[in-house]
C-alpha positions in Angstrom: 13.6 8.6 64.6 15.2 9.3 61.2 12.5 9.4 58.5 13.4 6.7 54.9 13.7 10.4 53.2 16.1 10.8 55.7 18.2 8.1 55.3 18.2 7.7 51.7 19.7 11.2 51.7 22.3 9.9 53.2 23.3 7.0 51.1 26.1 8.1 48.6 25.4 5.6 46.1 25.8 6.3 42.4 25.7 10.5 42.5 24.2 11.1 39.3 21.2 9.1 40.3 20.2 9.5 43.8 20.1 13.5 43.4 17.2 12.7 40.8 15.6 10.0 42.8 15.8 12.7 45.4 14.1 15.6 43.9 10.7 13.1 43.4 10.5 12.0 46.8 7.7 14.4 47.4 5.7 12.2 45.0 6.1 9.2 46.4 4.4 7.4 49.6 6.4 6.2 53.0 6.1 2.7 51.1 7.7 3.7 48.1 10.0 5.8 49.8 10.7 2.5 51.5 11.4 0.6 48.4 13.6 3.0 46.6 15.8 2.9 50.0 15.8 -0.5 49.1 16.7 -0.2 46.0 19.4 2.2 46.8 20.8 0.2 49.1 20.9 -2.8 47.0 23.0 -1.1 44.4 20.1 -0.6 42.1 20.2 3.3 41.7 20.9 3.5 38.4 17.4 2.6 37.5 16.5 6.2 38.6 19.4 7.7 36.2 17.3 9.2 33.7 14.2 10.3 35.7 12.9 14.0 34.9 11.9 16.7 37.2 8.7 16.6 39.3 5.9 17.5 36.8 7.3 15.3 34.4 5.7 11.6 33.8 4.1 11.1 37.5 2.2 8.7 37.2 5.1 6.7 35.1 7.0 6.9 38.3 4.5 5.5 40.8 4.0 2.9 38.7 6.9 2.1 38.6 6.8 1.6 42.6 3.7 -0.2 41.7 5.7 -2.8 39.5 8.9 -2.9 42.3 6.3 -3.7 45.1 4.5 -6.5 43.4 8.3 -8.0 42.1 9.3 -8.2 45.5 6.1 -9.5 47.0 6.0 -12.3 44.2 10.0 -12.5 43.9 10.8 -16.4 45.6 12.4 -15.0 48.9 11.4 -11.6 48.5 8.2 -11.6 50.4 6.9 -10.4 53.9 10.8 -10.2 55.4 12.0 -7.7 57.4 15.7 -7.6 57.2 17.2 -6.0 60.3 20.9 -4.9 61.0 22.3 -4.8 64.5 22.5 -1.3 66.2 20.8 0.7 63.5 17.7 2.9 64.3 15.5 0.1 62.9 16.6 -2.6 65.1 16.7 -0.5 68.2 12.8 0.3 67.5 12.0 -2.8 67.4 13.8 -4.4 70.0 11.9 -1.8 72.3 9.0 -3.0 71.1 9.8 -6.5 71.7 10.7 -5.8 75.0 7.7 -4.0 75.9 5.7 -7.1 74.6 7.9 -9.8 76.2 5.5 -10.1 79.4 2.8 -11.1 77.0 4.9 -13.7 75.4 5.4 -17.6 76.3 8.6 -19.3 75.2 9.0 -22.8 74.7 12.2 -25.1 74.1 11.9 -28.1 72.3 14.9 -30.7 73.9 14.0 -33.9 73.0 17.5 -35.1 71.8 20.9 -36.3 73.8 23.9 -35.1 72.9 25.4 -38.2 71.0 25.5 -36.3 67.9 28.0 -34.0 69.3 30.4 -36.6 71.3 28.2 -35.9 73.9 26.4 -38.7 76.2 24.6 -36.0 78.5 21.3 -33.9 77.1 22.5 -30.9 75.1 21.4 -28.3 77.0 23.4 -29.2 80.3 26.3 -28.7 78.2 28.7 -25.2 78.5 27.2 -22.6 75.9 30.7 -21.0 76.2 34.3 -22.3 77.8 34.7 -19.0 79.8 32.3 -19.1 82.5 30.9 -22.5 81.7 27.1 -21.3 82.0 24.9 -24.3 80.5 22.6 -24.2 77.4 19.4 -24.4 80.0 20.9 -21.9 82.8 22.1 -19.2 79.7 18.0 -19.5 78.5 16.4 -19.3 81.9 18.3 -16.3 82.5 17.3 -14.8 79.6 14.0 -15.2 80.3 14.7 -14.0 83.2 16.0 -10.8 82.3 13.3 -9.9 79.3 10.5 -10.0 82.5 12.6 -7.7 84.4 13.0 -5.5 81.2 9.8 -5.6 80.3 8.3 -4.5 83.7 10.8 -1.5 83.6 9.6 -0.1 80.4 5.9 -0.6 81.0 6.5 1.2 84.3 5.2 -1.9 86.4 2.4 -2.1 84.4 2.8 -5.8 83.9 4.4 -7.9 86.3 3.8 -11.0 84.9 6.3 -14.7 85.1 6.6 -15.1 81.6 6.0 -19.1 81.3 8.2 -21.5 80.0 7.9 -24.6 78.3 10.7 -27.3 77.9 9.3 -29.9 75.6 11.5 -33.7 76.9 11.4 -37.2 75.4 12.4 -40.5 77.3 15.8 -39.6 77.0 16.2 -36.2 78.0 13.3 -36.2 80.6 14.6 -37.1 83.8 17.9 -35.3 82.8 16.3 -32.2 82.3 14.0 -32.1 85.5 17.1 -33.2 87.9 19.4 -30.4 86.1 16.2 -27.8 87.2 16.0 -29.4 90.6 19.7 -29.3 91.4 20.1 -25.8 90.2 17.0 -24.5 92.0 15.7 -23.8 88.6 18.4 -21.4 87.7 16.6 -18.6 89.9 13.3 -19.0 87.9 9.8 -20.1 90.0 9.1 -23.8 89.7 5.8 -22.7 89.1 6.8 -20.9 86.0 8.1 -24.3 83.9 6.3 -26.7 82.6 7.8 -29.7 81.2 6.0 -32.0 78.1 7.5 -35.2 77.3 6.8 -36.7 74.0 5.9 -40.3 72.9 7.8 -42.3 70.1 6.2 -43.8 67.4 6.4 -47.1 65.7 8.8 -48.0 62.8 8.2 -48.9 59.7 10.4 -51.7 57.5 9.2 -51.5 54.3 7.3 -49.7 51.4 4.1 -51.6 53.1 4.6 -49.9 56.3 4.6 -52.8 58.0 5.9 -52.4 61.5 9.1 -53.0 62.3 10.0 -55.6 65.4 11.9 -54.7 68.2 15.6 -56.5 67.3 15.9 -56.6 71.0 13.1 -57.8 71.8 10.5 -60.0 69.3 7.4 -59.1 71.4 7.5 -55.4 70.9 8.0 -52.8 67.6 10.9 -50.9 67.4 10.0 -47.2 68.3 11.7 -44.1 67.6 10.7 -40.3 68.0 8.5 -38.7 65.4 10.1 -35.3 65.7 10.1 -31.7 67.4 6.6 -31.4 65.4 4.9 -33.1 68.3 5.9 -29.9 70.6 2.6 -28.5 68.9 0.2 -31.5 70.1 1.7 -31.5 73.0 0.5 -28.0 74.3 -2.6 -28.3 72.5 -3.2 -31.5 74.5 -1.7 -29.8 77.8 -5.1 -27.3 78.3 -1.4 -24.7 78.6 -2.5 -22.7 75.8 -5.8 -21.9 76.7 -4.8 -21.2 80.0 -2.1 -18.4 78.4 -4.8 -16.6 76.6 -7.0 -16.3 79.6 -4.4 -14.7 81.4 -3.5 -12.2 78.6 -0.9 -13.7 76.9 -0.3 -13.4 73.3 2.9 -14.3 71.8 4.7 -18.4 72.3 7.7 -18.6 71.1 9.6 -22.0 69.7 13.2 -22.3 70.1 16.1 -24.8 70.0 18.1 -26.6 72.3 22.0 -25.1 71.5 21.8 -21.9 70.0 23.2 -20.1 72.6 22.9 -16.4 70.6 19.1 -16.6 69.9 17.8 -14.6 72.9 20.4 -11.4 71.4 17.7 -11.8 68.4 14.6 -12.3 70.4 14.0 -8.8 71.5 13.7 -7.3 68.3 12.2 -10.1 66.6 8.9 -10.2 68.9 9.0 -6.6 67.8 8.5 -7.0 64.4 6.2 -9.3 65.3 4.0 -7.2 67.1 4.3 -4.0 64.8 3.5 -5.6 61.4 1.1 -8.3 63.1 2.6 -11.2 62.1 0.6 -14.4 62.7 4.0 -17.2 62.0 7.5 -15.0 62.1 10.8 -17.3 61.5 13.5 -16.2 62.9 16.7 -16.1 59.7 19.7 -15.2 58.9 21.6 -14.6 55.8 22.5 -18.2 53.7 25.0 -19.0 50.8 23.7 -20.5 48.4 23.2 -24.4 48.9 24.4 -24.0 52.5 23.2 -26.8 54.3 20.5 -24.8 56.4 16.8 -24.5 55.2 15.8 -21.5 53.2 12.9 -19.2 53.5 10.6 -19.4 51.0 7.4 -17.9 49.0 5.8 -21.3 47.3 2.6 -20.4 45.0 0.6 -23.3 43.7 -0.5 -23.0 40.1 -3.9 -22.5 41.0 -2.8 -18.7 42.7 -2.6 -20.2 46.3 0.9 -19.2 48.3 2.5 -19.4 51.5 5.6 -18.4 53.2 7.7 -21.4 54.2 11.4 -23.2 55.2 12.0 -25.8 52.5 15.1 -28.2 53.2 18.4 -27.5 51.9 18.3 -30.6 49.9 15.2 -30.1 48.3 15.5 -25.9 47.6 17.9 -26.5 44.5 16.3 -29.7 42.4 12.7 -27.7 43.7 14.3 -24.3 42.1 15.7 -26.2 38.6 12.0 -28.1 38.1 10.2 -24.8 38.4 11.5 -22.7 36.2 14.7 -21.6 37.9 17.8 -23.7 35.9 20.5 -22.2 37.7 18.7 -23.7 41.2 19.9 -22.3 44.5 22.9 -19.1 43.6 24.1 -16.0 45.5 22.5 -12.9 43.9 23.8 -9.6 43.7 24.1 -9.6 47.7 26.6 -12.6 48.1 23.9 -15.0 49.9 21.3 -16.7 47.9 17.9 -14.7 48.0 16.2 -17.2 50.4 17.5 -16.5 53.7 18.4 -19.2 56.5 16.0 -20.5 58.3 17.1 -20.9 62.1 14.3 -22.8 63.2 13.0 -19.9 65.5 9.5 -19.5 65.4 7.2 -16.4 67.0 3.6 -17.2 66.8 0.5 -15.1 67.7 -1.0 -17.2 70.3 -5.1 -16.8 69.3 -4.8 -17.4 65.5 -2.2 -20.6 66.6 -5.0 -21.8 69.2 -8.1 -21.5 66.3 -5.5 -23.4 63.7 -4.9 -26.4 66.5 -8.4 -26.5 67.3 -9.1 -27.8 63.3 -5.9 -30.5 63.1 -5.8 -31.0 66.9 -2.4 -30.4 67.1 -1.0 -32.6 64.9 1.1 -31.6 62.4 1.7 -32.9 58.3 4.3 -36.0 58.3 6.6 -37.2 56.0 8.8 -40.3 55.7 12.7 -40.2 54.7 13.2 -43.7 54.2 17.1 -45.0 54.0 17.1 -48.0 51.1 19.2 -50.7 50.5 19.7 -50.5 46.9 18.3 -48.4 43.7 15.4 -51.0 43.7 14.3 -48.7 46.5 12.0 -51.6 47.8 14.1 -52.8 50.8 15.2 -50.2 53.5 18.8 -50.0 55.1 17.1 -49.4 58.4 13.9 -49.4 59.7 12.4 -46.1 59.2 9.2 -44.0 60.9 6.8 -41.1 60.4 8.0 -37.6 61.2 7.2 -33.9 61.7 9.1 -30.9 62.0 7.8 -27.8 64.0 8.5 -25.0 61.3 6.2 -27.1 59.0 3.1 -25.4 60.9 2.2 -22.7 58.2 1.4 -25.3 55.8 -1.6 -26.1 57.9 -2.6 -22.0 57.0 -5.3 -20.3 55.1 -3.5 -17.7 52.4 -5.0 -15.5 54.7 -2.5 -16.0 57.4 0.0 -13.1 58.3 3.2 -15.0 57.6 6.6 -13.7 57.7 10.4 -13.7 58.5 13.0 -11.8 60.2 16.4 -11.6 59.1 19.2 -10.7 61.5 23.6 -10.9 61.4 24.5 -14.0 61.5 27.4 -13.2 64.5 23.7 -11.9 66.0 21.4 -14.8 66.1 23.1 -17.8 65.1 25.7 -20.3 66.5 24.1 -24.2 66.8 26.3 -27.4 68.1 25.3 -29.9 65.5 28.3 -32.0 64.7 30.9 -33.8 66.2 34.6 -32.4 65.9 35.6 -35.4 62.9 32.5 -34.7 61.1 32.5 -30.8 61.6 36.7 -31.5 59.9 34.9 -32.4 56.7 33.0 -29.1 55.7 34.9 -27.7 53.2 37.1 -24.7 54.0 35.7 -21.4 53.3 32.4 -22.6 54.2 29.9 -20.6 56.4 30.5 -21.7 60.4 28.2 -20.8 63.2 29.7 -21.7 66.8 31.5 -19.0 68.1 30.0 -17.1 71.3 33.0 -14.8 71.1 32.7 -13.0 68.3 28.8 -11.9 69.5 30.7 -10.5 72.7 33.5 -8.8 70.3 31.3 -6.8 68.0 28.3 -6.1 70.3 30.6 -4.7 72.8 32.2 -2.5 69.9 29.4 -1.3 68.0 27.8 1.4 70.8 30.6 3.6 70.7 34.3 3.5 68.1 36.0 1.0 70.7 38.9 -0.3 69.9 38.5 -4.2 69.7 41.1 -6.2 67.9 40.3 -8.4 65.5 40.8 -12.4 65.8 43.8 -14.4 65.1 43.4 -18.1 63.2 43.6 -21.0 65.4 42.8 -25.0 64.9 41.2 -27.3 67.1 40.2 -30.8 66.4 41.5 -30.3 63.1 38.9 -27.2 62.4 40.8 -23.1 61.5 38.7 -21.3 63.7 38.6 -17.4 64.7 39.6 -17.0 68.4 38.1 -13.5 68.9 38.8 -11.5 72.6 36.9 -13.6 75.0 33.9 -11.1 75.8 31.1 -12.2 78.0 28.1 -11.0 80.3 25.0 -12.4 81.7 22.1 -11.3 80.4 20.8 -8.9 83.1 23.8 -6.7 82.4 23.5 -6.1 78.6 20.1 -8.0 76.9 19.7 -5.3 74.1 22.1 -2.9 72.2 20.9 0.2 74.3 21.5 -1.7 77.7 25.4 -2.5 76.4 25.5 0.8 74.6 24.5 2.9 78.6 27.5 0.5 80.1 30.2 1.5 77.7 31.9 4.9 77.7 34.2 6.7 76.9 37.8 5.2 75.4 37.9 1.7 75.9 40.1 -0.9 74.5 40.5 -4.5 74.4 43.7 -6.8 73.3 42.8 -10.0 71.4 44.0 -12.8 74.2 42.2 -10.8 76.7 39.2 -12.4 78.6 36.3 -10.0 80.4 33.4 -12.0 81.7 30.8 -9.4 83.8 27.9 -10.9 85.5 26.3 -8.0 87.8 23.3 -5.8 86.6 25.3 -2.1 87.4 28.4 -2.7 86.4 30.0 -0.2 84.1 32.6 -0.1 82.0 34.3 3.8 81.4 37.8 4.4 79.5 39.2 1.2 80.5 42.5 -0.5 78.3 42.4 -4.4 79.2 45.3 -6.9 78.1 44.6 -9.9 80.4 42.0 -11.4 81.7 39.0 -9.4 84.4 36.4 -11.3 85.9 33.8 -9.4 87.9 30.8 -10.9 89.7 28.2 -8.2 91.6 24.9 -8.3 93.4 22.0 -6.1 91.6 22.3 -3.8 94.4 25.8 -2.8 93.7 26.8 -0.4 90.9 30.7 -1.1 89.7 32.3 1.6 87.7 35.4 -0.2 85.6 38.3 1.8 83.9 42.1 2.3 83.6 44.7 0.4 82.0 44.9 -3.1 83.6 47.4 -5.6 81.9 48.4 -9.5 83.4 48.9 -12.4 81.7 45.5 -13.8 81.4 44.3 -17.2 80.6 45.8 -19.0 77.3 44.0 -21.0 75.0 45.5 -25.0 75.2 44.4 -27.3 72.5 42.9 -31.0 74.1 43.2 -33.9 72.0 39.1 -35.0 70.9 40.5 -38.7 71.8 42.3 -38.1 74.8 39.4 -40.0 77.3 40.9 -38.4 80.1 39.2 -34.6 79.4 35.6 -34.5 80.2 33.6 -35.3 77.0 32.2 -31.3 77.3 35.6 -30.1 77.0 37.6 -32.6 74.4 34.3 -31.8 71.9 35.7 -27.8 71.5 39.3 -29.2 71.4 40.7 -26.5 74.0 40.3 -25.3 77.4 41.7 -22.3 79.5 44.5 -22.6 81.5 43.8 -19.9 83.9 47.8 -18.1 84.5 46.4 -14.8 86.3 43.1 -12.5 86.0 42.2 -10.3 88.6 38.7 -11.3 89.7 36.3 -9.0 92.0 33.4 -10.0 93.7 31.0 -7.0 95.3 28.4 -9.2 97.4 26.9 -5.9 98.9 25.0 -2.9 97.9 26.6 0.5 97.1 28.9 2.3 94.6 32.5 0.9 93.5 35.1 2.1 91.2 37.8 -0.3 90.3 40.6 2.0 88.3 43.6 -0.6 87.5 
């Protein structure tokens, strides 16, 4: 693995400065090394311009690592991140490592909403992650799952060969829903046995500043409910006797995740990692933000008094919080382009024996806020009954300052791409503005980053009114490519792929060597069979059509993206049996 010395020798940044920064390595630890990478990298090298030869004021220079370490540790933002870049010799360590430690992990999925939000009157997760094989949120995560055990027992050498359990936390809403989805689908290939389902309880309404209870408008002998929030997931498994049952059995990692970010499990690998080298107790999962983006930004927050903790603070409180306390600019991009808290994604990785000692002291239960709607300035009457709630990511503020807190940034195009709005509201956010919905591009640039593939680049499109980039429609299950060395063994040699073309792979051994696509491929293979794919294979594919968002005839699923496929030609193979196939077109 390439040393920090080795790297930074690399980095051609600012020649008259590096050399000396170079020739004082040998005085410097593997942390400081570390940091004046960092620096490097971050266009900072003319800070070593004027440094002497070894010999020459030593002790000036490491304390001058001295001062760099405590900026960053004490820098709002700066503090107990690792920031990882897709494919590089960092990432691929630790997405080993977080493969090797996925059989000691639990994952959970906290689905508690319907899809109204969206256009949607289904639960979220039935809905398509992506328009070209029409896998489902829930089906998509299973599979992953699915595929990290496998993975895991393979490197371990069938040491562990452990169901790695999984959680879905349901409301009254979504309950039902979710369970006949499983049942219907035979659990996507996963054990019954291994899924657990939680449903939580609403809580009462409040009407006014009194917190008197709000009545039922349908009904004057009950109080209007509503739900309290995905902070309840945490009572919930405390109260289920699931966690306790976990550690008995080894386990040692749970990790939280959302109900419609279909790109999450790309991150999950190497995120456990980092988790398990640097011993994290609470690791969110980020990604880079603009500044006053409206996503929640990683924070360091230190009370006057010394005390500090790592934590997401609200878009729409980070900028007045950042103006009152000393920061008059509030929420900018720095020298990077992003704004020096990164995005939180609402991913969480917890060590499973500190979280179980923590929900032993609160019981679960998790600090609650209220975000009243009012009336008028008087702020005295409300618009709308309003109620207690909790958000999951708010459990480090339960922590001792003791508490190994930390976050993980990854590429955006990586680890993030949530359905949150409708098509009219999505219309309104401002052009130019950072968007995070398309499964595409994830396909495009992981498939081109093993090897100099030739991968063109998107063309604009609009649909519902939105100027989107429609990027070559790449996909695969996860069995065939879960981390960058798994799609780096099934890509060889010179391969290229037009922008309208569509390649959807679900098989395990499927390969893909010197192969020139313009059209569309489809292949589907049992684990048994190994496919070996190449030559030049053109047709006229599938073509993008725009659908009218009010057009009640389309299926709500497809009118909410604003397009669908209409499928002209592909050529499609299926290999239902075991052996060795080449497909040269």
């Amino acid at each position: 693995m390439e040393s920090a010395t080795q790297a930074l020798s690399k980095l051609n940044i600012n020649g008259d400065s590096v050399p000396n920064l170079q020739k004082n390595l040998s005085l410097l630890s593997p942390e400081q090394i570390e940091l004046a990478k960092m620096l490097v990298e971050m266009g900072q090298s003319h800070l070593f311009q004027h440094w002497p030869e070894p010999g020459v004021d030593d002790e000036e220079k490491k304390a001058f690592f001295d001062q760099v370490a405590l900026l960053n540790s004490s820098y709002p933002g700066g503090s107990n991140g690792e920031n990882l870049n897709f494919g590089d010799e960092n990432f691929i360590k630790f997405e080993e490592a977080g493969v090797r430690e996925a059989q000691n992990a639990a994952f959970v999925l906290v689905a508690g909403g319907l899809g109204e939000r969206l256009g949607y009157n289904g639960i979220k997760v039935a809905l398509p992650m992506e328009t070209t094989t029409g896998t489902c949120f829930l089906q998509h995560y299973i599979e992953s799952i699915l595929a990290l055990q496998e993975a895991s027992c393979r490197l371990t050498q069938g040491k562990y060969e452990r169901d790695i359990p999984f959680v879905i936390m349901t409301s009254d809403d979504t309950h039902a829903r979710t369970l006949q989805l499983l049942e219907s689908n035979s659990y996507f290939g996963m054990k019954p046995s291994q899924v657990n389902l939680l449903k939580q309880e609403k809580v009462a309404c409040l009407e006014d500043n009194d917190a008197r209870l709000a009545g039922d408008p349908q009904n004057k002998y009950r109080i209007q409910t509503k739900p309290h929030g995905h902070g309840d997931v945490h009572s919930l498994l405390y109260s289920s006797g699931l966690l306790n049952k976990w550690i008995d059995a080894g386990l040692r990692w749970i990790l939280f995740f959302q109900d419609t970010n279909g790109l999450l499990f790309k991150a999950i690998p190497a995120s456990l990692g980092v988790s398990a080298t640097k011993q994290y107790h609470v690791n969110s999962l980020a990604v880079p933000r603009k500044a006053k983006e409206a996503i929640g930004g990683i924070t360091r927050l230190t009370h006057a008094d010394g005390r500090s903790m790592v934590i997401n603070v609200e878009y729409n409180q980070l900028d007045p919080l950042l103006r009152a306390t000393g920061h008059p600019d509030g929420d900018v991009n720095c020298e990077t382009g992003y704004s020096p808290f990164p995005g939180n994604i609402n991913q969480l990785i917890l060590e499973l024996g500190p979280y179980i000692e923590e929900l032993k002291k609160t019981g679960g239960a998790i600090k609650e806020f209220v975000n009243p709607k009012y009336k008028d300035s008087s702020k005295t009457s409300f618009k709308s009954s309003t109620r207690l709630e909790c958000m999951m990511q708010d459990y480090p503020k339960t922590l001792p300052p003791s508490a190994r807190v930390g976050f993980t940034v990854m590429n955006t195009w990586l680890a993030y791409a949530p359905v949150k709005s409708n098509p009219e509201d999505a219309a309104k956010v401002p052009k130019g503005n950072p968007y995070h919905s398309d499964f595409w591009r994830n396909g495009h640039l992981s498939c081109k980053q093993p090897h100099p593939q030739k991968v063109d680049d998107p063309v604009q499109q609009v649909f519902n009114g939105q100027e989107v980039e429609v990027w070559p429609c790449i996909t695969w299950n996860p069995k065939w490519g879960l981390t960058f060395s798994e799609v780096k063994s099934k890509v060889s040699g010179s391969c290229s792929i037009s922008q309208r073309s569509v390649m959807a792979i679900k098989g395990v051994n499927v390969f893909l060597e010197d192969l020139s696509l313009d059209g569309a491929l489809v292949i589907k293979s049992v684990d048994e069979a190994e496919v070996r794919i190449g030559g030049s294979l053109r047709n006229k594919g599938w073509i993008l059509e725009n659908v009218d968002y009010k057009d009640t005839s389309v299926p709500e699923e497809i009118r909410i993206r604003g397009f669908r496929f209409n499928k002209i030609e592909q050529l499609e193979k299926h290999y239902s049996e075991p052996g060795k196939f080449d497909l040269k077109a």
